[in-house]
LUMPAKOL-28253 format. One record per atom (N, C-alpha, C, O): z, y negated, x; residue in one letter. Coordinates in steps of 0.001 Angstrom, whole numbers, padded with zeros to 6 digits, always signed. Atoms other than C-alpha are relative to their C-alpha. Layout:
BEGIN
ZYXA;...
END
This chain:
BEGIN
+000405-000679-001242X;-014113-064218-026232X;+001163+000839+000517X;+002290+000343+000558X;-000847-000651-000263X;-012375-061238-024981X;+000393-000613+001768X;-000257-001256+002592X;+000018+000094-002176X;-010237-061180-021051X;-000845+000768+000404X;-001008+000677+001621X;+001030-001203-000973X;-012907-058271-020312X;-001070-001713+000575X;-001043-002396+001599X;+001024+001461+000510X;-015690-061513-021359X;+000273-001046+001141X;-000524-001434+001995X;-000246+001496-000467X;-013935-064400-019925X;+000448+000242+001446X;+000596-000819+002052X;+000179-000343-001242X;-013341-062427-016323X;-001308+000465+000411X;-001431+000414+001634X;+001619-000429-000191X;-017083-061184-016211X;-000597-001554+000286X;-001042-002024+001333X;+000279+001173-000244X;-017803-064512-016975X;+000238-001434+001420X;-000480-002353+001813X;-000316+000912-000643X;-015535-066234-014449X;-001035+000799+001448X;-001317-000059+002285X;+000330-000770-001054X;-017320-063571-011675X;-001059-000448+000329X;-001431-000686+001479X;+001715+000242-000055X;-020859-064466-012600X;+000140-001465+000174X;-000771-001716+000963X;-000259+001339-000393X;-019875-068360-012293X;-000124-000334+001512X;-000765-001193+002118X;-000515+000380-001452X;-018415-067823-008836X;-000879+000290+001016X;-000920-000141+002168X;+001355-000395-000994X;-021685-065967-007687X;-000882-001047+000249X;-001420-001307+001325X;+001107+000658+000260X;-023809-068350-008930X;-000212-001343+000975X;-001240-001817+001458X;-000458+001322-000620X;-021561-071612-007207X;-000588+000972+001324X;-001691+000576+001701X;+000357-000362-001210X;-022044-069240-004002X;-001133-000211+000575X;-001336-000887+001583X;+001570-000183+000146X;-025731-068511-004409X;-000726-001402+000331X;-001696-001478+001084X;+000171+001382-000149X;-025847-072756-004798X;+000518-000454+000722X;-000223-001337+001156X;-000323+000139-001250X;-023951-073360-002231X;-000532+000614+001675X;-000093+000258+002769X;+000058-000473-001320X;-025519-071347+000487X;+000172+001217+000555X;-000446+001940+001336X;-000553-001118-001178X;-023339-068966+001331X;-000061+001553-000189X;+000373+002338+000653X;+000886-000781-000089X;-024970-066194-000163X;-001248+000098+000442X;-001886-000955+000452X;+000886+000502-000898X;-028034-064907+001822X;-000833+000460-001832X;-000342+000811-002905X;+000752-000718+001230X;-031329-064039-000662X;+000223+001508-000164X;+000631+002342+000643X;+000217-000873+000688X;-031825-061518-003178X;-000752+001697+001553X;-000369+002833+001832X;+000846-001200-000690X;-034197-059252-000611X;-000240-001078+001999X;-000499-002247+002286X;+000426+000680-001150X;-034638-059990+003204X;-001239-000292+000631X;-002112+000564+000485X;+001149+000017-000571X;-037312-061334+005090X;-000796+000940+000587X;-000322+001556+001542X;+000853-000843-000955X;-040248-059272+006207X;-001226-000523+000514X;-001746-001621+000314X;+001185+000773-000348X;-043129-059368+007933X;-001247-000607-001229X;-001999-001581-001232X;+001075+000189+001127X;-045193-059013+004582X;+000464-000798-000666X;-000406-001323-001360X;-000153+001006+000753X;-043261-061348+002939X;+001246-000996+000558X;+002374-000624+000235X;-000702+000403-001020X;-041392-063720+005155X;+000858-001247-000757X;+001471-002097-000110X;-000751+001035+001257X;-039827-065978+001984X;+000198-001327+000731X;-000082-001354+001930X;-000637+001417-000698X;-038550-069796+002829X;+000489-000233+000998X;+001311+000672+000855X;-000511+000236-000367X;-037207-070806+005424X;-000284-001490+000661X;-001450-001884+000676X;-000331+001267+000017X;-036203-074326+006567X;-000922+000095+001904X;-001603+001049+002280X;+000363-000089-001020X;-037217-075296+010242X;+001605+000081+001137X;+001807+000524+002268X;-001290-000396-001024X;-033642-075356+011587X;-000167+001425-000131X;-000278+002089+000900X;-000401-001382+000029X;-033449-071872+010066X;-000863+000644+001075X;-000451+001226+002078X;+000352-000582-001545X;-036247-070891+012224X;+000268-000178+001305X;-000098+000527+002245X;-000333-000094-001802X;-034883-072110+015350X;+001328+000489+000169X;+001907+000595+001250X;-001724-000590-000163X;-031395-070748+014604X;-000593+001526+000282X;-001497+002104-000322X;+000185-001318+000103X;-031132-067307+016226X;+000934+000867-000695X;+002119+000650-000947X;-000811-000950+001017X;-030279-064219+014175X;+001600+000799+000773X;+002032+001398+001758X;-001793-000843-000178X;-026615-063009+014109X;+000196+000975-000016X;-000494+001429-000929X;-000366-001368+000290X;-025219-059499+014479X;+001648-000418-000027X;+002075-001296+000723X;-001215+000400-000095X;-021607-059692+013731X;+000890+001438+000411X;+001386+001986-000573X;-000930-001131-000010X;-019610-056664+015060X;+001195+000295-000024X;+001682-000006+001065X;-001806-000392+000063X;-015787-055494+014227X;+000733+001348+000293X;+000896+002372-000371X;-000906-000744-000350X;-013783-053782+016073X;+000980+000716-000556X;+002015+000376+000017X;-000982-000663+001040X;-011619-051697+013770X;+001440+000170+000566X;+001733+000825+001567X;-001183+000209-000007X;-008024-052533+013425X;+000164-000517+001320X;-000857-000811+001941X;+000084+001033-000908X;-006208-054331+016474X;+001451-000453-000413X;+001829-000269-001570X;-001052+000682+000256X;-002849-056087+016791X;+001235+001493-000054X;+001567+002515+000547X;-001102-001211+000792X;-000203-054291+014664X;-000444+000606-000921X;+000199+000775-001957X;+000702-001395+000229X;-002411-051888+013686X;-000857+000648+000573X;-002068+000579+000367X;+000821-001066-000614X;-003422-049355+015794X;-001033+000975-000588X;-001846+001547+000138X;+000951-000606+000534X;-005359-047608+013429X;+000583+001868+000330X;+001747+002268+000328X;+000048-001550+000145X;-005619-043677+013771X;+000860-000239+001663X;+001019-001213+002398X;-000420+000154-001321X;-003776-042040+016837X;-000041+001447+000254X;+000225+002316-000576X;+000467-001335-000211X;-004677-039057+018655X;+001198+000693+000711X;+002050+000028+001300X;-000801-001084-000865X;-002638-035862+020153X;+000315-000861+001056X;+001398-001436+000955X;+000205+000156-001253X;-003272-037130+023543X;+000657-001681+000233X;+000779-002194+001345X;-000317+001232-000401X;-001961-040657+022987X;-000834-001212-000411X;-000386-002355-000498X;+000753+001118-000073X;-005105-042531+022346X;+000070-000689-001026X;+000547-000173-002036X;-000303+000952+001450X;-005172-045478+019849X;-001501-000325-000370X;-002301-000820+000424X;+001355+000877+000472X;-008325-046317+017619X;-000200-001610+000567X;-001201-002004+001164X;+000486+001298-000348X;-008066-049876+018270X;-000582-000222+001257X;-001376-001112+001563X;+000514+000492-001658X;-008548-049421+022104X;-001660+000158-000040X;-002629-000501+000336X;+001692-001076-000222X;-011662-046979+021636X;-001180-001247-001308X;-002398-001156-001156X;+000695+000525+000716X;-013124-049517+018761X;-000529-001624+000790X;-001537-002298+000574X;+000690+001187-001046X;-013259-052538+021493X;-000522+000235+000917X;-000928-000668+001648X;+000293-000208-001340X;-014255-050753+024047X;-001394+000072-000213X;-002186-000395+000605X;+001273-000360+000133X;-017366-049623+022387X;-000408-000933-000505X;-001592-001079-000201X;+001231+001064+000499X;-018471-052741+020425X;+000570-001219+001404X;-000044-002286+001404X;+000875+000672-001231X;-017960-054503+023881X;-001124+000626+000437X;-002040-000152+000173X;+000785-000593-000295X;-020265-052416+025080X;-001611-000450-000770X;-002611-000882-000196X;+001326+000360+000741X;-022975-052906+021905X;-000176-001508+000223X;-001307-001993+000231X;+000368+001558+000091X;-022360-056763+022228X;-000865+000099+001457X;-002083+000114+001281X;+000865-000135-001155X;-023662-056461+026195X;-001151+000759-000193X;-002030+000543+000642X;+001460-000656+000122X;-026496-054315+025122X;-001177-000962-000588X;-002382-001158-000436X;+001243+000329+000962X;-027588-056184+022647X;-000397-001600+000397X;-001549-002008+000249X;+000258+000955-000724X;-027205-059554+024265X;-000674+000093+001344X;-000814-000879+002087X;+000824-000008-001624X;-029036-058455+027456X;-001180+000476-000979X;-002149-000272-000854X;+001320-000429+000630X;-031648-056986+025330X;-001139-000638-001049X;-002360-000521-000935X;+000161+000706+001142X;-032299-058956+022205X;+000166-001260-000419X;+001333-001382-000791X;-000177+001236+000104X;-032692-062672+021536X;+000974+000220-001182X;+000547-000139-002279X;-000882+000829+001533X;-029703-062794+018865X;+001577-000208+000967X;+001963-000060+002127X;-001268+000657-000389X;-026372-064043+019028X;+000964+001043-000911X;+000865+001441-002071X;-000865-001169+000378X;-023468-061552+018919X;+001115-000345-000001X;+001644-000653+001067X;-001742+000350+000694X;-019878-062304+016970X;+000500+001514+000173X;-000006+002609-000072X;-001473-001102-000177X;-016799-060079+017803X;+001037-000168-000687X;+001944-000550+000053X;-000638+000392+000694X;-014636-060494+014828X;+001707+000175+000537X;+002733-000254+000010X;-001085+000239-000950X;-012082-059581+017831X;-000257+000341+000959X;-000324+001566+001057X;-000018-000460-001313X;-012629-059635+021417X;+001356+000394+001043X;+001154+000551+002247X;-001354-000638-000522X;-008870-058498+022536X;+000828+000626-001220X;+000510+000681-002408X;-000619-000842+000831X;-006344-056607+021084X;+001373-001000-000792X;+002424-001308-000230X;-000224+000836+000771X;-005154-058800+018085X;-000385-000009-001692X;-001251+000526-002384X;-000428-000663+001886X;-004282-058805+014334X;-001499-001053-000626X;-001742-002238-000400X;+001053+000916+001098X;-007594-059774+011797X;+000066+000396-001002X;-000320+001561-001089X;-000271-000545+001548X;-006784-059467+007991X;-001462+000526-000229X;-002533+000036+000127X;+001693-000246+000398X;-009622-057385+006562X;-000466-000212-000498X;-001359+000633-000559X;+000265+000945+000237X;-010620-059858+004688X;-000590-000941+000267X;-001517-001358-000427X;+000161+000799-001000X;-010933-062193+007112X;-001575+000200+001261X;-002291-000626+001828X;+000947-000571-000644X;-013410-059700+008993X;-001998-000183-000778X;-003039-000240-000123X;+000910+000151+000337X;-016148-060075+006378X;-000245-001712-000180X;-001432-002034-000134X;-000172+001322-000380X;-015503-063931+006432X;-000752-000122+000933X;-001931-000446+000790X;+000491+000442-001667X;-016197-064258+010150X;-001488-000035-000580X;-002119-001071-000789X;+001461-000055+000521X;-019648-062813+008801X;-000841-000341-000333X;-002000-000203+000058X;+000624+000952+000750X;-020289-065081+006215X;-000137-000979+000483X;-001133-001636+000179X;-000313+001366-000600X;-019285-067872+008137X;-001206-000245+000669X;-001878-001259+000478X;+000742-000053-001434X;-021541-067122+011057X;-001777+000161-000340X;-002740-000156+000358X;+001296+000262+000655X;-024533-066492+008465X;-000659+001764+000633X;-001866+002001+000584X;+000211-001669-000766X;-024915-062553+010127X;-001021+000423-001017X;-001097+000259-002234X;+001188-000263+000844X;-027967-061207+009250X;+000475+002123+000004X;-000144+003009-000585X;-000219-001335-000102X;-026280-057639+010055X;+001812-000252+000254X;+002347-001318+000562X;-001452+000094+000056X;-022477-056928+010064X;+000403+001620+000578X;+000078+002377-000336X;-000151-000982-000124X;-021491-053722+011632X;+001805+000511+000575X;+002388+000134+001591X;-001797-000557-000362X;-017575-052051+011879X;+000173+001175+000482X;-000170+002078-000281X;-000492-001203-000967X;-016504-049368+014313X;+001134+000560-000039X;+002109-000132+000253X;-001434-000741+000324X;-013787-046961+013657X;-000400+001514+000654X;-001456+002080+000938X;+000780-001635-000451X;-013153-043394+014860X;+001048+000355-001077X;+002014-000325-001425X;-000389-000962+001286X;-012235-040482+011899X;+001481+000278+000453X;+002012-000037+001518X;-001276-000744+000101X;-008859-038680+010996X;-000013+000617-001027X;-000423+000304-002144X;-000358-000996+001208X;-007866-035793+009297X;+000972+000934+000133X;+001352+001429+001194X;-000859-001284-000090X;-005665-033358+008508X;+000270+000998-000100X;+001264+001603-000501X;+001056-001139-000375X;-007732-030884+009311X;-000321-000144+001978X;-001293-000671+002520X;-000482-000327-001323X;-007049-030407+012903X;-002139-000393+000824X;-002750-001276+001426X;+001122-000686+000249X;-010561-028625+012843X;-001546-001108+000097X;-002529-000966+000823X;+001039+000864-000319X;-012816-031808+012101X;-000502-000653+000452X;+000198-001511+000990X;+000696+000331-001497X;-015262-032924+014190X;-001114-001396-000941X;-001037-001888-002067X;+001830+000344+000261X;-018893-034819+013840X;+000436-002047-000181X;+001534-002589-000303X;+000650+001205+000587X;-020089-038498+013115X;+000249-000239-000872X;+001120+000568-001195X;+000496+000980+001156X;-020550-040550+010113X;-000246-001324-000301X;+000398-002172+000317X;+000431+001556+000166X;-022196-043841+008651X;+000581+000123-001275X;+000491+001127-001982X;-000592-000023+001233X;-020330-044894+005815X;-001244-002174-000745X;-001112-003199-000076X;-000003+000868+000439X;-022322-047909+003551X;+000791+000030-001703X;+001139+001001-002375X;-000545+000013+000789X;-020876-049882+000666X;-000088+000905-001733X;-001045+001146-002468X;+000050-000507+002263X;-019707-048211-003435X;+000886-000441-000055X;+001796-000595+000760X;-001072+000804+001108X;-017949-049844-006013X;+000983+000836-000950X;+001991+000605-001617X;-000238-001122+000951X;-017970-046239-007479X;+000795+000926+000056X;+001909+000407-000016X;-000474-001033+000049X;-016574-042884-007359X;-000803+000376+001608X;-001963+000298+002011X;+000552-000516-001440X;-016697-041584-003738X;+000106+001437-000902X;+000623+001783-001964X;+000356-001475+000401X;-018047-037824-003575X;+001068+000851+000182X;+001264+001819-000553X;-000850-001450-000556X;-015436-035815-001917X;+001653-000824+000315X;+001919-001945+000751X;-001350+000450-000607X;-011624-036028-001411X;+000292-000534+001264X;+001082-001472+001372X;-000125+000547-001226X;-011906-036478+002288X;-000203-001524-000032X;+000579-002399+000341X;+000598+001235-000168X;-013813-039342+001948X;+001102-001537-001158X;+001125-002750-000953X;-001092+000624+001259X;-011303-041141-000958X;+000976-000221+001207X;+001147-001325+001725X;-001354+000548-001105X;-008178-040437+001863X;-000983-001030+001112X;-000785-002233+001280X;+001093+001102-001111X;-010825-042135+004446X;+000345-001440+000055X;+000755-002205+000928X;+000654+001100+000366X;-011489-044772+002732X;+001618-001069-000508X;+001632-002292-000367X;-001063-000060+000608X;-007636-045003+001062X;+000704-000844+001555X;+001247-001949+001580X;-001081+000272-001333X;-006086-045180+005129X;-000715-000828+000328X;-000009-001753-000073X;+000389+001311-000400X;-008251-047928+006370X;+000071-001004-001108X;+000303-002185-000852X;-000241+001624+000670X;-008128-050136+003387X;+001825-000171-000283X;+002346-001114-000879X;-001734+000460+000578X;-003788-049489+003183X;-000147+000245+001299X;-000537+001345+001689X;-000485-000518-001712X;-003062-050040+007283X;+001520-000049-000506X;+001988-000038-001644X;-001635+000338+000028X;+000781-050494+008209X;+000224-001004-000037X;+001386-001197+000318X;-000466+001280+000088X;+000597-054262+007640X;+000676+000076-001284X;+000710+001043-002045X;-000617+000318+001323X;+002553-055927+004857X;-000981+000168-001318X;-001999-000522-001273X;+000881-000008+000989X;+000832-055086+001616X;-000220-001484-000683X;+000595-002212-001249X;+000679+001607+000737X;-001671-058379+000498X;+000579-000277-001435X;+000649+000550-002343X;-000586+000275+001387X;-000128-060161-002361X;-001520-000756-001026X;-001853-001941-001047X;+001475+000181+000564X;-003563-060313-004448X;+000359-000119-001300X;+001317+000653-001348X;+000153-000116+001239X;-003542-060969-008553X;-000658+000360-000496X;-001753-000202-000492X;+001357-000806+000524X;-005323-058419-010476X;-000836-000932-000561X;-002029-000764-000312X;+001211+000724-000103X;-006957-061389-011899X;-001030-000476+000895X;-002138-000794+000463X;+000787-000059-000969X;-008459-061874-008774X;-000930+000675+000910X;-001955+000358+001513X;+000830-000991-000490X;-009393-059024-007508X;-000920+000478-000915X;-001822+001132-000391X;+001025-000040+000859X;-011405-058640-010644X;-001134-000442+000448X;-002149+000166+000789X;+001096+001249-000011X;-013369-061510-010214X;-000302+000577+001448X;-001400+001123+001340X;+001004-000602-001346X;-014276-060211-006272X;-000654+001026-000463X;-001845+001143-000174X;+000983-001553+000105X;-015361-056821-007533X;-000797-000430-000822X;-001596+000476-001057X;+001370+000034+001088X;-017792-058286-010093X;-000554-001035+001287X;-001620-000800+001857X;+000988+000966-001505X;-018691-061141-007034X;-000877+001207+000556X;-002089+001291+000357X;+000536-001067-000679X;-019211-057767-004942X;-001142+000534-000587X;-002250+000384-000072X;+001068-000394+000346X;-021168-055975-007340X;-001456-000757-000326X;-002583-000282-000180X;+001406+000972+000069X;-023637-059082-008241X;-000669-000201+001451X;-001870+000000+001627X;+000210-000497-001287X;-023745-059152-004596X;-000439+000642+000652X;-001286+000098+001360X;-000230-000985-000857X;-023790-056384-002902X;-000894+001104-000863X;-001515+001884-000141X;+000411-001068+000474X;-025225-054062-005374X;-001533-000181-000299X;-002335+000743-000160X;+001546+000815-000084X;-028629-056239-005984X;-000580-000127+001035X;-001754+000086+001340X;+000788+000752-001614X;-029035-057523-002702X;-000392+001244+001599X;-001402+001432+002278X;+000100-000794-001836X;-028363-055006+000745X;+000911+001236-000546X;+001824+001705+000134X;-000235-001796+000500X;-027394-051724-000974X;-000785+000430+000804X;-000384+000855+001887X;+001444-000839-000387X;-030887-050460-000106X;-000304-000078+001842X;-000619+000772+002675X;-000349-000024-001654X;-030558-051981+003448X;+000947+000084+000409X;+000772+000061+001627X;-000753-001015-000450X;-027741-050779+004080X;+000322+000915+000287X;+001184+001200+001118X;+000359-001384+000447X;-028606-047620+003088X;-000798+000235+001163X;-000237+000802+002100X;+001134+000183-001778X;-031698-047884+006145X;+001047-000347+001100X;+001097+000262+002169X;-000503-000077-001573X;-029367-049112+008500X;+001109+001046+000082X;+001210+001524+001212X;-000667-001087-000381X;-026973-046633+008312X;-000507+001349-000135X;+000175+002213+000417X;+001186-001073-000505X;-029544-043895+008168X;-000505-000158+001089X;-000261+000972+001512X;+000278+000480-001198X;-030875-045050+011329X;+000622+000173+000775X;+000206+000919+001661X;-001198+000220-000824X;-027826-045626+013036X;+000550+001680+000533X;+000593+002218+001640X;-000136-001131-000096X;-026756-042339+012220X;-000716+001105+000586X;-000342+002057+001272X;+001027-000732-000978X;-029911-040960+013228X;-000048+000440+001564X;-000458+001451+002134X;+000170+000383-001408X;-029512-042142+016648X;+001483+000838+000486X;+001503+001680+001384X;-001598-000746-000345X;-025305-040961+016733X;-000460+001685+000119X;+000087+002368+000985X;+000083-001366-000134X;-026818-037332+016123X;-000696+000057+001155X;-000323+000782+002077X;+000984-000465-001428X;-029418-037452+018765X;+000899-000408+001378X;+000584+000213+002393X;+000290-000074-001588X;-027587-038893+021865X;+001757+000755-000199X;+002161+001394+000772X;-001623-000353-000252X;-023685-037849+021230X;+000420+001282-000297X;+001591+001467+000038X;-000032-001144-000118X;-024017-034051+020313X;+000675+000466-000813X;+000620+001684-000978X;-001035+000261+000929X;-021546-034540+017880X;-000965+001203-001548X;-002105+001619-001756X;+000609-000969+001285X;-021510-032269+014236X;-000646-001368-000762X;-000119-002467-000586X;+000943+000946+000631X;-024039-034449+012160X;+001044-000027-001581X;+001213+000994-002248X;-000760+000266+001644X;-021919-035453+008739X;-000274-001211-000907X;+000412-001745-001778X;+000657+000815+001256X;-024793-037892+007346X;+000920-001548-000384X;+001985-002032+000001X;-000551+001365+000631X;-024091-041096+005646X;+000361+000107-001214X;-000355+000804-001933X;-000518-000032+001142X;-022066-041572+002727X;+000109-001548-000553X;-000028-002544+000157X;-000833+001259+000304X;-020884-044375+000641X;+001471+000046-000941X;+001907+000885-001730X;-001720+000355+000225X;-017291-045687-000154X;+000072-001230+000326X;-000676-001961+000976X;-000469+001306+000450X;-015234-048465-001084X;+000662-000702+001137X;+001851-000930+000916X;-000561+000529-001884X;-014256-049919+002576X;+000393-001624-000373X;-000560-002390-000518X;+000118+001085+000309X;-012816-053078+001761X;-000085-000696+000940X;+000010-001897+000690X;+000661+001203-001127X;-013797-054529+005475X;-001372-000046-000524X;-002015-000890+000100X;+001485+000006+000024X;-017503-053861+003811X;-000057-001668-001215X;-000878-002551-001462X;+000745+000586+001280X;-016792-055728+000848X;+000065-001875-000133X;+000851-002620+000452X;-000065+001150-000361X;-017601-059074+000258X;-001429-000621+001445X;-001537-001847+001436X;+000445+000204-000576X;-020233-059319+003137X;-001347-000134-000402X;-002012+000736-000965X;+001377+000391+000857X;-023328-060987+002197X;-001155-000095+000916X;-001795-001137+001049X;+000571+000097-000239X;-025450-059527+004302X;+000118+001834-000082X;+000803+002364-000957X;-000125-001259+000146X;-026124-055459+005313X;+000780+000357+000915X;+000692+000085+002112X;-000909-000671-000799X;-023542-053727+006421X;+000678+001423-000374X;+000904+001916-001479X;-000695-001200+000258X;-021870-050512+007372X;+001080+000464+000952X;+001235+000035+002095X;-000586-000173-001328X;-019353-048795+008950X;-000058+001327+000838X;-000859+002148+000392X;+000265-001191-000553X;-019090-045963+011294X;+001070+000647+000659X;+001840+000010+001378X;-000640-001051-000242X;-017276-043101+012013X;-000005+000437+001820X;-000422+001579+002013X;+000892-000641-001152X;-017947-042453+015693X;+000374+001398+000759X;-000182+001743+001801X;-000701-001200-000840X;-015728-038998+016550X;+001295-000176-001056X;+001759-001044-001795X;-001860+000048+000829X;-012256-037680+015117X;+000875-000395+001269X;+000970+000100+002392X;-001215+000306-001071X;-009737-039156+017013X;+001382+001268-000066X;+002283+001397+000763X;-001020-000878+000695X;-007502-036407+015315X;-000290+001592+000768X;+000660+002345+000989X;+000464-001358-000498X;-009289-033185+016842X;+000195-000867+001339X;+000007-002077+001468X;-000423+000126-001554X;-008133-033002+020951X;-001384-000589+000694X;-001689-001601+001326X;+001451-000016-000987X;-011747-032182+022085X;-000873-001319+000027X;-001617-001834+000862X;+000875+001236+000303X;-013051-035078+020445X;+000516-001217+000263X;-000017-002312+000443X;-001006+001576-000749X;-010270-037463+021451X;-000017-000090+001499X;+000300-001117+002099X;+000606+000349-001495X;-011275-036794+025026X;-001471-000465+000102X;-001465-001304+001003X;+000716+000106+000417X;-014454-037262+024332X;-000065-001569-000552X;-001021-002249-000179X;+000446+001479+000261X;-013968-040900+022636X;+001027-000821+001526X;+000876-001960+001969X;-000792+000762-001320X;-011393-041662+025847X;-000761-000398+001065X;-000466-001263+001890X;+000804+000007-001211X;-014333-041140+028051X;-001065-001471-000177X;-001451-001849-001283X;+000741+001442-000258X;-016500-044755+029432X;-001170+000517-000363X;-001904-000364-000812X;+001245+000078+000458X;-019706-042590+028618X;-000091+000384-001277X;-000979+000081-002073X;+000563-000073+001779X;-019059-041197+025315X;+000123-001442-000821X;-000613-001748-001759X;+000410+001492+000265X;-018339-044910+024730X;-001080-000429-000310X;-001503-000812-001401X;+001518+000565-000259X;-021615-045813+026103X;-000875+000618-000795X;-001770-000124-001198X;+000564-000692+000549X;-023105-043290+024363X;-000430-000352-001677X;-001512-000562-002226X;-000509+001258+001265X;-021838-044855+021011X;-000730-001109-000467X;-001383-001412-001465X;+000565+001288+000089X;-022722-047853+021750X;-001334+000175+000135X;-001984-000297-000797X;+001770-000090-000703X;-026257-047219+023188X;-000934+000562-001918X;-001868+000091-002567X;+000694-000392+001730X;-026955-045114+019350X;+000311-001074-000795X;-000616-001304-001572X;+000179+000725+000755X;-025641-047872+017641X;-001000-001364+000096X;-001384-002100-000813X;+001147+000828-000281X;-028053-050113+019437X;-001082+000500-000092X;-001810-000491-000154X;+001184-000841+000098X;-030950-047911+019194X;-000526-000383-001472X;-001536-000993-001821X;-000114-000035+001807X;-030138-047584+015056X;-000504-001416-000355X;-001467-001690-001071X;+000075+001179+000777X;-029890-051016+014556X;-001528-000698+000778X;-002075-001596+000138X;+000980+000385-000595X;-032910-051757+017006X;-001349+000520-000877X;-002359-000184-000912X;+000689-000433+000819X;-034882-049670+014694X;-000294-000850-001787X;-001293-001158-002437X;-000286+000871+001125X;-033696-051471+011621X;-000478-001305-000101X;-000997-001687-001150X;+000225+001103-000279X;-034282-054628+012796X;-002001-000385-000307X;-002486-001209-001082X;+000954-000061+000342X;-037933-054017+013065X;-000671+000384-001073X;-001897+000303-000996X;+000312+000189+001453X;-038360-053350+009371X;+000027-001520-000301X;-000980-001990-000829X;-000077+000691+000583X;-036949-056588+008837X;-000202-000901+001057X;+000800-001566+001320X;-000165+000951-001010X;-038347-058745+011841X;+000101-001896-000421X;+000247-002721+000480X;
END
């Protein structure tokens, strides 16, 4: 047996212990037309949304002309969605950080799993170095070749912050990316794909913002999360106009209110 063989092998093992253990959710989610197993605790447990605040601690994340720091503008607004969605919606809403405080990103899709999240959603605002760029985006998970250079540096600066670089063994990280893909690529691709179409939907209609669609990329806060998830772009922090613009309590609200809308939409596919 080759090491290609006997790491494929160890990947598909570790899914499988998961899968038997629990802590993967099923293959396809519940719908109304086909509402699969569930236990009677499970029905009285209410459904999870898990939301993450992007970066935090000693990492500020992106930082604008004007001073502002991603991390502030990424709690401000998923406080915001957690009060929406808890005044609105019988589920129970995780903050993988409710103050300004260090969470390995790692650790962020954890919380997730832990908590059994039937949705997982991460908040970030853009950067570039392109003065010039503006607009939105929903980013869900690839294992693959992102489309465009922008999107590669994107994807490149949130998964390398300014923390100490993770001491990981390529044997290991093997074995997650084949976990991931048995995972992730079978299971909530496709809903992922819906909820961040949705989501996005809603970011173009109330925030006025240039529309720049949903993509996918290798986000390693996505990966690993065994349920659907995406993340989102909500403004460049990097362009002035737009960094006043995320400083402000209603483009916040605004934010928040589309990402509750999106996912309110979503939800009812999969009640």
């Amino acid at each position: 047996m080759t090491d290609k063989e006997r790491k494929v092998g160890r990947g598909r093992l570790l899914v499988s212990l998961l899968l038997l253990a629990g802590l993967a959710r099923p293959a396809f989610p519940q719908t109304a037309g086909n509402p699969g197993p569930r236990s009677r605790s499970d029905a009285r447990k209410p459904r999870t949304v898990v939301i993450d605040p992007g970066h935090g601690g000693i990492e500020p994340g992106a930082r604008g002309k004007l001073g502002t720091v991603e991390k502030d503008i990424t709690l401000a607004i998923a406080l915001k969605l957690k009060a929406m969605i808890e005044k609105n919606m019988a589920f129970q809403v995780v903050l993988t950080r409710d103050k300004d405080m260090d969470v390995p990103l790692e650790n962020r899709a954890a919380i997730a799993n832990n908590q059994k999240a039937d949705v997982f959603i991460s908040i970030h605002t853009n950067s570039s170095r392109q003065k010039s760029a503006e607009g939105s985006e929903t980013f869900f998970l690839s294992t693959g070749a992102t489309p465009d250079e922008e999107t590669r540096r994107l994807a490149y600066l949130e998964n390398n912050s300014s923390r100490i670089e993770d001491h990981v063994d390529k044997t290991s990280e093997e074995d997650v990316k084949m976990i991931l893909w048995d995972m992730a690529q079978t299971a909530y691709i496709r809903q992922s794909s819906q909820l961040a179409e949705m989501i996005q939907a809603e970011l173009n209609s109330l925030l006025g913002t240039r529309n720049r669609g949903i993509k996918q990329a290798p986000f390693k806060v996505l990966t690993g999360a065994a349920c659907p998830a995406v993340l989102i772009e909500a403004a460049f922090i990097s362009n002035p106009e737009e960094e006043k613009k995320l400083a402000s309590d209603a483009f916040q609200t605004s934010v928040a209110e589309a990402i509750y809308r999106g996912l309110t939409k979503y939800l009812q596919l999969y009640p």
